[in-house]
Steps between C-alpha positions, in 0.01 A plus 500: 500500500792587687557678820760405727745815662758407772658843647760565784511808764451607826180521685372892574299397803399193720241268307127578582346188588107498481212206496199490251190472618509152498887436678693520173798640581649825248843687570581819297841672494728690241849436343751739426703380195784685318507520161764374311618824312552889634315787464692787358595636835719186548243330734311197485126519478319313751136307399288448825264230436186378689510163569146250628513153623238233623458240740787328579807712363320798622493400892909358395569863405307669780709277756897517318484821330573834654559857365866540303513098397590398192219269362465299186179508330352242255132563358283666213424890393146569641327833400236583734225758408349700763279845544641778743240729683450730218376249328755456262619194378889376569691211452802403682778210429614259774653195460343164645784264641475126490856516688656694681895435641763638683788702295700540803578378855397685810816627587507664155181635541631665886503862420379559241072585555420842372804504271691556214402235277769536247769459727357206608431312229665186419729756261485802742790627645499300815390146320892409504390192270728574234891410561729776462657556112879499428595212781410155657386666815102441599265540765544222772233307499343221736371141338503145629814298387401148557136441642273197504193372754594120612246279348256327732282158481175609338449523178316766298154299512547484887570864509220584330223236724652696811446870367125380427384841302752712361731532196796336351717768327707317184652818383646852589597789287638842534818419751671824396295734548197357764794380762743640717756304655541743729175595688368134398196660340341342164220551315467275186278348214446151572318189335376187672202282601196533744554211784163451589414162731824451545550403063655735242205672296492767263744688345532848604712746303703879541365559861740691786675321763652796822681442772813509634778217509619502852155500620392216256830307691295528780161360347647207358268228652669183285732399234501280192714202401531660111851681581623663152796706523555757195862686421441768289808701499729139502634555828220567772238251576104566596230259539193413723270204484085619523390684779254517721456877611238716664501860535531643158279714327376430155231703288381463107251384355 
């Protein structure tokens, strides 16, 4: 059976972080999300939708997530039966995220708690995503031009035998919409391997990496001999050999 939603919007209120009665961790908060069509007054309807997360992803979004943020959720429908005082029986629909990321950067999010959540929605009136029509003109915008971490002497398996416990991320997805090269922020869908003992282990798949890239500049504690440099638009240049980093959060299962 199938049942897999991802939705978009703004959170209503700060999460509510709570612990079971034996330490599991469970935050609930609600997402306002615009439909995509108007009602007949010209306005867009607006969906608020009650949102639960365990463990892991739940303490991420009780620590990163405030009131008026734009979050990304990733999970399944969940309808939850329940009796009121009167005796009478309800049920209720939530959703249950697996992942949860950011959809903008903090200085996007400045502003805009208690809001209008059309207007600042990535097609709202102050998004300013979209380049102007009839002419070349566009937003100026701010993005490395040439950028690249100088490779050191130890290789990946000596990275790893320093770090101990910890994991090696292979993959990232979701650059253009869980980064922002301005405020540094990221939060995206990963892949990689446990590091336990100091040896790659077990694959672990779709779990959240969050931080911030100036502050992971700081954190760097050493740097690989595997430089590869990339030049995907044919005239700029990025690369980086592996890593070793401390200070970012991670949560999934």
């Amino acid at each position: 059976m199938l049942n897999r939603i991802i939705l978009m919007g703004r959170l209503t209120h700060d999460p509510e972080l709570r612990k079971t009665q034996s330490g599991v961790s469970v935050c609930s908060f609600s997402i306002a999300v615009d439909r995509d069509y108007k009602a007949q007054n010209g306005e867009k309807e607006t969906d608020f939708i009650d949102i639960v997360t365990w463990r892991a992803t739940a303490d991420f979004v009780s620590k990163f997530f405030t009131k008026g943020r734009m979050a990304v959720v990733e999970g399944r429908l969940q309808i939850r039966a329940w009796q009121d005082k009167e005796g009478n029986k309800r049920r209720s629909a939530e959703v249950v995220a697996d992942n949860v990321y950011f959809g903008d950067s903090r200085r996007d999010s400045d502003g805009s708690s208690g809001g209008n959540y059309a207007n600042n929605s990535y097609g709202g009136n102050n998004g300013g995503y979209s380049a102007p029509a009839g002419g070349y003109a566009a937003p100026v915008g701010i993005s490395p031009y040439t950028f690249y971490f100088c490779p050191g002497e130890k290789d990946q398996e000596a990275l790893m035998a320093q770090m101990g416990e910890g994991l090696l991320i292979s993959s990232m997805t979701g650059m253009h919409a869980g980064a922002s090269a301005v405020s540094g922020d990221f939060s995206l869908q990963s892949n990689g391997f446990r590091v336990e003992n100091g040896k790659k282990g077990k694959a672990i798949r779709n779990f959240t990496v969050a931080g911030n890239f100036f502050e992971l500049l700081k954190h760097v504690e050493a740097v690989g001999s595997d430089l590869k440099l990339d030049t995907p638009s044919g005239s700029t240049c990025f690369g980086s050999p592996s890593l070793l980093v401390s200070g970012l959060s991670m949560a999934g299962k």
